[in-house]
N, CA, C and O of each residue as an XYZ file, in Angstrom:
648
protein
N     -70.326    132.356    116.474
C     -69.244    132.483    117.431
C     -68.303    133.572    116.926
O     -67.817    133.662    115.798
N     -68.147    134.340    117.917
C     -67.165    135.722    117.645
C     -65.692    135.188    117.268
O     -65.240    134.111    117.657
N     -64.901    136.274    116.305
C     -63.966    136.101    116.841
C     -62.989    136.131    117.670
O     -61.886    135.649    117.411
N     -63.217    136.565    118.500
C     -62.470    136.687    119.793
C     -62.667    136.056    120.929
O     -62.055    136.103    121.995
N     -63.856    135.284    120.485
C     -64.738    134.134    121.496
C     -63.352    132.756    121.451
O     -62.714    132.057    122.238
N     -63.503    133.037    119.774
C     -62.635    131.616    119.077
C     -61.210    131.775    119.794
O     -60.593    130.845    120.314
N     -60.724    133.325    119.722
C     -59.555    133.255    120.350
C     -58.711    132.898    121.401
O     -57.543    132.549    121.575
N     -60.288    133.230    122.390
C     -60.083    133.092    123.869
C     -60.214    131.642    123.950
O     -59.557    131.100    124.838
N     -61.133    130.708    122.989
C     -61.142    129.462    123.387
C     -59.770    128.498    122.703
O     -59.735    127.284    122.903
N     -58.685    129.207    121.892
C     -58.076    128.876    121.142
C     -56.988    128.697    122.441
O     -56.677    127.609    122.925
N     -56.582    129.763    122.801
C     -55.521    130.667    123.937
C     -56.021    129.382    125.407
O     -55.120    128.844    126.051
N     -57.092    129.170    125.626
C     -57.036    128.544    126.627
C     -56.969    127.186    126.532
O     -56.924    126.566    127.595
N     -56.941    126.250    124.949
C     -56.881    125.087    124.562
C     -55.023    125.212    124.378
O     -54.495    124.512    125.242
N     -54.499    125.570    123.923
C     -53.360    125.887    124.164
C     -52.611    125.849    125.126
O     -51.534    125.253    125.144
N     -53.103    126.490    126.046
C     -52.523    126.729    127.485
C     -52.171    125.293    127.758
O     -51.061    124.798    127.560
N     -53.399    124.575    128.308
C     -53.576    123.277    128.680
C     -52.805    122.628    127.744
O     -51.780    122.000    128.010
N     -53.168    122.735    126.919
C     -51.809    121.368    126.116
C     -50.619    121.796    125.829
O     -49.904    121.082    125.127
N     -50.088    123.188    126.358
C     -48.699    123.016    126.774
C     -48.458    122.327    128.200
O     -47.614    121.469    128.460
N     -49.561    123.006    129.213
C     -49.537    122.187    130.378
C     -49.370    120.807    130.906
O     -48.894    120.313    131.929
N     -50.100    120.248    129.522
C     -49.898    118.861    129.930
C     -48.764    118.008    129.340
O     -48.341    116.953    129.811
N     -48.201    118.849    127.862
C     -46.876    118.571    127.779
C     -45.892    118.409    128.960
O     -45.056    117.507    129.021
N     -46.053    119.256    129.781
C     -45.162    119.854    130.592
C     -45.552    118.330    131.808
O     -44.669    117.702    132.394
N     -46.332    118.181    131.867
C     -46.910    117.280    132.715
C     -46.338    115.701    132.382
O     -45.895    114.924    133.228
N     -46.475    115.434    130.866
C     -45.847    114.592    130.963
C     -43.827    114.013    130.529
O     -43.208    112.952    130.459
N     -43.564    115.330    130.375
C     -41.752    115.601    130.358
C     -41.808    115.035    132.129
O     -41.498    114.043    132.788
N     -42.399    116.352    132.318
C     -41.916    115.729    134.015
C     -42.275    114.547    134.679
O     -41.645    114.187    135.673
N     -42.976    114.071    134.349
C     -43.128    112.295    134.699
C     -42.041    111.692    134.098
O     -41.414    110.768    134.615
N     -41.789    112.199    132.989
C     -40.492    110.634    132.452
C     -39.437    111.394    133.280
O     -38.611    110.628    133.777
N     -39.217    112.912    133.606
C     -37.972    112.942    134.046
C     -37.592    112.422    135.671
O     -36.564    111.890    136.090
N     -38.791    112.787    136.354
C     -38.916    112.486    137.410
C     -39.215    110.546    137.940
O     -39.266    110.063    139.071
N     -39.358    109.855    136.539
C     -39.886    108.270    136.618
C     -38.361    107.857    136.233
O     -38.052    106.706    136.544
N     -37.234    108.760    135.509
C     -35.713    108.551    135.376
C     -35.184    108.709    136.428
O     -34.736    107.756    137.066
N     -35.134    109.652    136.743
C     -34.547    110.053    138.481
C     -34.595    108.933    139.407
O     -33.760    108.198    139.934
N     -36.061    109.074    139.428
C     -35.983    107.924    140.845
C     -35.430    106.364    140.275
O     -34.938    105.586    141.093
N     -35.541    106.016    138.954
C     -34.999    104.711    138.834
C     -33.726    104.075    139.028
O     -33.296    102.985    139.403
N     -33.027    105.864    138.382
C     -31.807    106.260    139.028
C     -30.989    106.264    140.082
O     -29.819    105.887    140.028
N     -31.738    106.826    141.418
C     -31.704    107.565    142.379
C     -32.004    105.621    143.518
O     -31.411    105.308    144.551
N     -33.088    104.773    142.753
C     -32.751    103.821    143.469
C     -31.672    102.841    143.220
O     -31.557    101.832    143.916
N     -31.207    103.005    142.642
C     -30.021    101.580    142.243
C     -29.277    102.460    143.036
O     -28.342    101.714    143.330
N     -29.049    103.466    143.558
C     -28.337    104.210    144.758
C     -28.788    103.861    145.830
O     -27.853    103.888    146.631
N     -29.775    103.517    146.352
C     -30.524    103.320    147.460
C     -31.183    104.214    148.282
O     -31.463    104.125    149.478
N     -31.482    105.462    147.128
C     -32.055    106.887    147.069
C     -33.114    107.029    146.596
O     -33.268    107.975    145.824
N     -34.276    106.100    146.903
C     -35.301    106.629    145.905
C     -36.344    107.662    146.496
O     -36.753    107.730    147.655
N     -36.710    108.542    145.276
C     -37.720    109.788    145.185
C     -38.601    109.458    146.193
O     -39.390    108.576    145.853
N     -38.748    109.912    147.439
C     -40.335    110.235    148.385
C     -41.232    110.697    147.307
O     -41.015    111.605    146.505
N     -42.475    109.790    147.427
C     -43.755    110.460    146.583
C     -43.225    110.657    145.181
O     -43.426    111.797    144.761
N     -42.526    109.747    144.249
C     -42.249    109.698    143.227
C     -43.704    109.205    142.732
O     -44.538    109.988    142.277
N     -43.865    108.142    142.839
C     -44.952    107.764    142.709
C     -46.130    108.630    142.678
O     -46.577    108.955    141.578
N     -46.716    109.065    143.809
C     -47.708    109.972    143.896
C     -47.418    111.321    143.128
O     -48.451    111.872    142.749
N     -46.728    111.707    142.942
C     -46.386    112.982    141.957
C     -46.388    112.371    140.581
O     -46.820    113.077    139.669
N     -46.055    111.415    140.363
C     -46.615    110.746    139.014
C     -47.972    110.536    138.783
O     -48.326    110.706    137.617
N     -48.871    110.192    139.634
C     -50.426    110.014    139.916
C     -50.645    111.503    139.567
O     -51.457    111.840    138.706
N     -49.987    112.274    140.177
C     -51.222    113.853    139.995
C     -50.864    114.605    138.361
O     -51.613    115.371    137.754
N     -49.228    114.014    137.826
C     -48.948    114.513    136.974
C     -49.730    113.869    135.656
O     -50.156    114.508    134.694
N     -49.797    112.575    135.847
C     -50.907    111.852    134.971
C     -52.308    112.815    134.726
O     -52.818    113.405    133.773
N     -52.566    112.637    135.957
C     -54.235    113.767    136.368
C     -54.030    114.634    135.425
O     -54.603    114.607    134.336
N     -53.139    115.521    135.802
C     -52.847    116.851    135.130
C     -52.984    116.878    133.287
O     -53.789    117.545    132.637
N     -51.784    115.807    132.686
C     -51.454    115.115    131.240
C     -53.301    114.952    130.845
O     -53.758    115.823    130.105
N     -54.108    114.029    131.274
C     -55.347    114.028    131.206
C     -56.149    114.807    130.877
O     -56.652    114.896    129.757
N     -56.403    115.573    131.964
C     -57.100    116.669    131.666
C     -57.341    117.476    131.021
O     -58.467    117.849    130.695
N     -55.934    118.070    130.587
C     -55.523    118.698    130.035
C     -55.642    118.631    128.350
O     -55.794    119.519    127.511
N     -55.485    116.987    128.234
C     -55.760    116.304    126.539
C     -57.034    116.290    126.242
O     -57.298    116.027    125.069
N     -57.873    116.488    126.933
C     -59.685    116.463    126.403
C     -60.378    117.535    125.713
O     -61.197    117.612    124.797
N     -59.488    118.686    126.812
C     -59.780    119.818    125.226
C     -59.412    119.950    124.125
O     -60.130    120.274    123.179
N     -58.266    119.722    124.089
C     -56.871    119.759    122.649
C     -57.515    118.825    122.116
O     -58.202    119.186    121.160
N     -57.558    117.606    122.409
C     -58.783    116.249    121.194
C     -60.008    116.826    120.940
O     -60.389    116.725    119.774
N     -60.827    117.483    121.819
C     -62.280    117.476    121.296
C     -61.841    118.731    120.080
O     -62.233    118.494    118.938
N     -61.131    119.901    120.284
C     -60.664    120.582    119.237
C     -60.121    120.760    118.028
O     -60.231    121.556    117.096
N     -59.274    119.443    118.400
C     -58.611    118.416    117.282
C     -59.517    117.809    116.200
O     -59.363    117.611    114.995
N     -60.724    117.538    117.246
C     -61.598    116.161    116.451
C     -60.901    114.803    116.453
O     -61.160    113.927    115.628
N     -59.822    114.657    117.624
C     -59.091    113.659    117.553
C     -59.864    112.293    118.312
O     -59.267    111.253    118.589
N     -61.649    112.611    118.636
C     -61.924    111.379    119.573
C     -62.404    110.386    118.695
O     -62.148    110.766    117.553
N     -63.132    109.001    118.675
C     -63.490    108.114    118.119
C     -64.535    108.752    117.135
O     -64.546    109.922    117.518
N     -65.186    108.685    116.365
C     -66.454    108.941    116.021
C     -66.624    107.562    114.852
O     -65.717    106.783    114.558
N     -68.195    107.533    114.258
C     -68.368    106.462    113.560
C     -68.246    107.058    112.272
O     -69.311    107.422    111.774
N     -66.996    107.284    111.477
C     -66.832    108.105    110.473
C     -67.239    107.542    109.159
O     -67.181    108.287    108.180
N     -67.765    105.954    108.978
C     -67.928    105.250    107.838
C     -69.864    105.605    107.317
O     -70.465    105.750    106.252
N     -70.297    105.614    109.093
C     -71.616    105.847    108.666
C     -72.011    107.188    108.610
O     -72.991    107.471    107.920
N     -71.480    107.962    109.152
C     -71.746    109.745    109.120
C     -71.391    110.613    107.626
O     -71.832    111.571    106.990
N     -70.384    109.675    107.547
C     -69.616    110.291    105.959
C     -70.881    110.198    104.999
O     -71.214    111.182    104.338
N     -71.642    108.893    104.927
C     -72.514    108.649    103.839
C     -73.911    109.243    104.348
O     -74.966    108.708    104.007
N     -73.883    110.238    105.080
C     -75.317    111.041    105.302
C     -75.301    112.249    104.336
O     -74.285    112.282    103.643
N     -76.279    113.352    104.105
C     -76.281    114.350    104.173
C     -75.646    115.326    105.182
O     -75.399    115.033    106.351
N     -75.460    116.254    104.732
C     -74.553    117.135    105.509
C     -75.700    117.916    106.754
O     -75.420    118.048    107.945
N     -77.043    118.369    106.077
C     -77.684    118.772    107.682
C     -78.222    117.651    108.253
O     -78.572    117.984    109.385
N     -78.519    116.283    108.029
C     -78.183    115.427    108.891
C     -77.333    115.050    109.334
O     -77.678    114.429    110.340
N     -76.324    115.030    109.206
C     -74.562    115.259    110.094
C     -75.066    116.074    110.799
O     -75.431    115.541    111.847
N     -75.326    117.351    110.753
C     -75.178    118.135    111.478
C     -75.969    118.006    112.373
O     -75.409    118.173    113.457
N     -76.866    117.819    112.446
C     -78.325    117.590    113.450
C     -77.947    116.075    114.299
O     -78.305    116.015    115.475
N     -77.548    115.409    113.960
C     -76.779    114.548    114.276
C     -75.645    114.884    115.243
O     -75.651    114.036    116.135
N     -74.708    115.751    115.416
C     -73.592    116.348    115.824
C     -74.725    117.445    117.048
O     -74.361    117.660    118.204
N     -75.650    117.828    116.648
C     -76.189    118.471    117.147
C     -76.656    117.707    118.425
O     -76.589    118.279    119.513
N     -77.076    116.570    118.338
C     -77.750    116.107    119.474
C     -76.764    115.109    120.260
O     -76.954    114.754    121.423
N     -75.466    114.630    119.295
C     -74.306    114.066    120.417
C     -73.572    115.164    120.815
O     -72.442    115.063    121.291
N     -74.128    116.162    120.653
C     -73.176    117.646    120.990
C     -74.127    117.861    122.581
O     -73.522    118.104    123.625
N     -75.335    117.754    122.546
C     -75.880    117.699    123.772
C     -75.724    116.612    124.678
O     -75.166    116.956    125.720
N     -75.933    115.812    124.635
C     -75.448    114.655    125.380
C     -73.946    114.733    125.817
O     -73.892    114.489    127.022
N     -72.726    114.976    125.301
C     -71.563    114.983    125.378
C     -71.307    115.788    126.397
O     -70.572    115.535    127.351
N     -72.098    117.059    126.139
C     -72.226    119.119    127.142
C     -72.737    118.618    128.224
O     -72.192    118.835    129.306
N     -73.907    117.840    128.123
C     -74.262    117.033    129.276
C     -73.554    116.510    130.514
O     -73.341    116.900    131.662
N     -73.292    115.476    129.779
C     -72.147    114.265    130.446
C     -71.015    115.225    131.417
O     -70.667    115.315    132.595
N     -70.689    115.905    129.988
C     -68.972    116.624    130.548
C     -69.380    118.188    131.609
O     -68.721    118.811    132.442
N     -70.490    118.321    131.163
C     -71.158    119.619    132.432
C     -71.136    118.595    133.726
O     -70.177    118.840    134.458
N     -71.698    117.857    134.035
C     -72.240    117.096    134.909
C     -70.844    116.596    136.051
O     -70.612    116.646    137.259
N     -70.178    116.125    134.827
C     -68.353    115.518    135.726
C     -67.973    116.776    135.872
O     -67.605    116.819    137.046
N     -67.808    118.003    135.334
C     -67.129    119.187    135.637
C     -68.090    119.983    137.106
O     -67.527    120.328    138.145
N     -68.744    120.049    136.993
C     -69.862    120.080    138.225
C     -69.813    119.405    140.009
O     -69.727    119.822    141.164
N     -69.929    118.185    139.285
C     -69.520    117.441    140.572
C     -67.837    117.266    141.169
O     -67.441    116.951    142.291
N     -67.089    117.606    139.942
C     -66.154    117.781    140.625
C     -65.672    118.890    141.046
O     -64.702    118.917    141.805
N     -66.079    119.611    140.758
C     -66.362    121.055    141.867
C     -66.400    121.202    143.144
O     -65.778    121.842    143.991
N     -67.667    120.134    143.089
C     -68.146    119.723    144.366
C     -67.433    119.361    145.159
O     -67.331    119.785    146.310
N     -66.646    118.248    144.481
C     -66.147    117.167    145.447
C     -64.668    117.640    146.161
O     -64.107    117.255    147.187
N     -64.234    118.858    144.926
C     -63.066    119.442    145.716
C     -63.510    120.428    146.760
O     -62.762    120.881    147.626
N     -64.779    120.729    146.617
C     -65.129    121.452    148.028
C     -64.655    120.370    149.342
O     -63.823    120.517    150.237
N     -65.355    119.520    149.091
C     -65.682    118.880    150.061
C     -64.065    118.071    150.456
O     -63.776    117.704    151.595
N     -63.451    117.966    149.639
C     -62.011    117.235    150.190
C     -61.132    118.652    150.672
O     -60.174    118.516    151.434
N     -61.456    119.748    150.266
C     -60.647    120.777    150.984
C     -61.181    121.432    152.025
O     -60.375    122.081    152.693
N     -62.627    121.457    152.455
C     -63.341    121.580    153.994
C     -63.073    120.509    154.620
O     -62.879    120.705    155.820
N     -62.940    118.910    154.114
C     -61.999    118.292    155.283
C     -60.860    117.896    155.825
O     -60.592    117.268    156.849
N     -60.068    118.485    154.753
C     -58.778    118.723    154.672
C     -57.924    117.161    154.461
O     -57.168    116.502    155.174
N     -58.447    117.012    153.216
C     -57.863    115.679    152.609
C     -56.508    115.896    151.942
O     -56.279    116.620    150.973
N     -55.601    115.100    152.668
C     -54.145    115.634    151.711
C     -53.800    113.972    151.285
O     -54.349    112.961    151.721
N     -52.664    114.092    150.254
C     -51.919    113.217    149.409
C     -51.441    112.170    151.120
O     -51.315    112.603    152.266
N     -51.255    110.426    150.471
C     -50.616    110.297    151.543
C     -49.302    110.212    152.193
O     -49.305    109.912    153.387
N     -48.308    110.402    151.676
C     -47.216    110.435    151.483
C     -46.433    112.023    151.508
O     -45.572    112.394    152.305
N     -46.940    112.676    150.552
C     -46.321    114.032    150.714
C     -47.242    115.408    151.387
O     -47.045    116.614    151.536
N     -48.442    114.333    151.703
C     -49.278    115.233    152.270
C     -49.614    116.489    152.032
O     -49.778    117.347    152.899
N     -49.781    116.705    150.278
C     -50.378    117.555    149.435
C     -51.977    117.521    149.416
O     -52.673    116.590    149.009
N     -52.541    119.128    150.117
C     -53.772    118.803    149.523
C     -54.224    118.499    148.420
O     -53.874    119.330    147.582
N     -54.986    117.510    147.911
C     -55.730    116.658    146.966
C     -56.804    117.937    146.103
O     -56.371    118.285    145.005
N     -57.630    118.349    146.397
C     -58.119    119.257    146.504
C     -58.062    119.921    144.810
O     -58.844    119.916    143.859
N     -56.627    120.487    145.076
C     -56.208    121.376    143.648
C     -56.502    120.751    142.487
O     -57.201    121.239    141.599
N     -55.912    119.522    142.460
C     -55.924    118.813    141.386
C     -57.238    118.075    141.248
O     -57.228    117.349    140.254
N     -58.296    118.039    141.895
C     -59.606    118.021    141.833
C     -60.342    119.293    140.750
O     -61.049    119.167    139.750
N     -60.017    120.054    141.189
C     -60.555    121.910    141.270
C     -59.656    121.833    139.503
O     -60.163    122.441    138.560
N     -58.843    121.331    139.388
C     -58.192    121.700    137.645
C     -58.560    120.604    136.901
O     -58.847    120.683    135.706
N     -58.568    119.648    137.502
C     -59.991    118.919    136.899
C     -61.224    119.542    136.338
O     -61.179    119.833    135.143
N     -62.184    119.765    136.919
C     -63.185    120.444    137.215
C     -62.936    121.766    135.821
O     -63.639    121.696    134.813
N     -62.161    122.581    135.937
C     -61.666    123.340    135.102
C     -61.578    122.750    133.948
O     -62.551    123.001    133.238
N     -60.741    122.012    133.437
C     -60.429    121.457    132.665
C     -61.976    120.755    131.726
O     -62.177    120.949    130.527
N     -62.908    119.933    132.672
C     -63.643    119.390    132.293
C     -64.923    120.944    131.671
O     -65.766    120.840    130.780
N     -64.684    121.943    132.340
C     -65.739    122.939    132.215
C     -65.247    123.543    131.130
O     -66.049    124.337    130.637
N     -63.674    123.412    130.283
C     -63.636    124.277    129.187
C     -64.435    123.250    128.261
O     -65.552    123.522    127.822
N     -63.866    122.216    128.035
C     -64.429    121.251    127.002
C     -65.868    120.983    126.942
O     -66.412    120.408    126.000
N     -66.645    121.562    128.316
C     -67.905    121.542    127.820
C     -68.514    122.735    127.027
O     -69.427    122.689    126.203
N     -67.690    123.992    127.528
C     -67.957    125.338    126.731
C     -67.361    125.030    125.261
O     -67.890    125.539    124.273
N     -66.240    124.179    125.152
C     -66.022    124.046    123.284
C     -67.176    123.135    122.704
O     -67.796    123.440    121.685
N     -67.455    121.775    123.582
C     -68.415    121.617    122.986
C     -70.019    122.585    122.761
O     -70.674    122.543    121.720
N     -70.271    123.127    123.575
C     -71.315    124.033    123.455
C     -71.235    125.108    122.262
O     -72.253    125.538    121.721
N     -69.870    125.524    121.882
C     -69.754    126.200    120.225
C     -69.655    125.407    119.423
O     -69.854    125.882    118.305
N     -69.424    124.317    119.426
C     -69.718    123.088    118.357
C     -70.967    122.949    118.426
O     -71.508    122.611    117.373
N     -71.845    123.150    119.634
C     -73.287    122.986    119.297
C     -73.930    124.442    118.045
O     -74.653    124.718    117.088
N     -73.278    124.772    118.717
C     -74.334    126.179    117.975
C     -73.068    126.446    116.220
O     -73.352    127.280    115.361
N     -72.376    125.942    116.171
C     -72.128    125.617    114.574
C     -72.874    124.671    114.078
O     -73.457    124.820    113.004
N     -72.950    123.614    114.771
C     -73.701    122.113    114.037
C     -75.106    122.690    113.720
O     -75.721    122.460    112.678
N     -75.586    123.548    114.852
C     -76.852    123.743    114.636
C     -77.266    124.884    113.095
O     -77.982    124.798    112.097
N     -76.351    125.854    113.674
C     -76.536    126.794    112.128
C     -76.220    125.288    111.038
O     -77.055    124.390    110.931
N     -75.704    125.284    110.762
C     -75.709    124.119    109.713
C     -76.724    123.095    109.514
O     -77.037    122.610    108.427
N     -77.276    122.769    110.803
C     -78.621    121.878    110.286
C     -79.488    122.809    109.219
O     -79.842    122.470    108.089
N     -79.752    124.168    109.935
C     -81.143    124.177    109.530
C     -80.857    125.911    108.709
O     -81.469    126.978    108.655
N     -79.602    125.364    108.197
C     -79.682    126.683    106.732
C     -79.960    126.455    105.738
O     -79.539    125.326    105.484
N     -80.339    126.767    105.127
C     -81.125    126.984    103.749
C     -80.031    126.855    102.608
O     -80.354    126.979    101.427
């Protein structure tokens, strides 16, 4: 992996987890407001639902920054006591399965925001197309399969070097 491959995947893991910082400030500020705003007898239209998409957003957004991190579960008691190109070959083949999985959800949800924005599916309340936040989904799910896919091809040099 180049360096500038690393960079670009660095720069766009970044992005997103400022994004989703940002995603979740504005839920508590906006989940203050309206709690606020009702003991007035003012509460936020689509507080709620703008909390739903900002969640989405917070989400999404955390799957790259963890898989980059190495912040997800793994079975670290039994992997530790392997060899290292069996780790790796090991990593190698939950590295496919994972590219898999996360190609597959990034894929279909592609799809599916096609299909909610040719029928013109909006939020119900503020009557936001749905759509977007499908489609950055989708995004989101397609970087983390490209990081995992350079985790494949490190794990793999490492299985089988000499």
């Amino acid at each position: 992996m180049s360096a500038r491959t690393e960079r670009v995947f660095d720069g766009l893991v970044a992005s997103l987890k400022a994004l989703g910082a940002f995603s979740i400030a504005a839920m508590m500020l906006l989940t203050c407001a309206d709690v606020i705003m009702r003991a007035f007898g003012r509460p936020i239209e689509g507080a709620v639902e703008i909390s739903g998409f900002l969640a989405t957003v917070a989400l999404a957004c955390a799957m790259p920054h963890t898989h980059r991190e190495k912040g997800h579960v793994g079975v670290d008691m039994v992997m530790r006591r392997l060899p290292g190109r069996i780790r790796a070959a090991v990593d190698v083949k939950t590295g496919i399965l994972s590219a898999i999985v996360f190609g597959v959800i990034s894929r279909q949800s592609f799809l599916y925001a096609g299909d909610l924005k040719r029928s013109g599916e909006m939020s119900m309340t503020l009557e936001f197309p749905s759509y977007v936040f499908v489609y950055f989904i989708a995004f989101a799910f397609a970087v983390l399969t490209l990081l995992i896919f350079a985790d494949i091809i490190r794990s793999f040099k490492k299985a089988f070097e000499k």
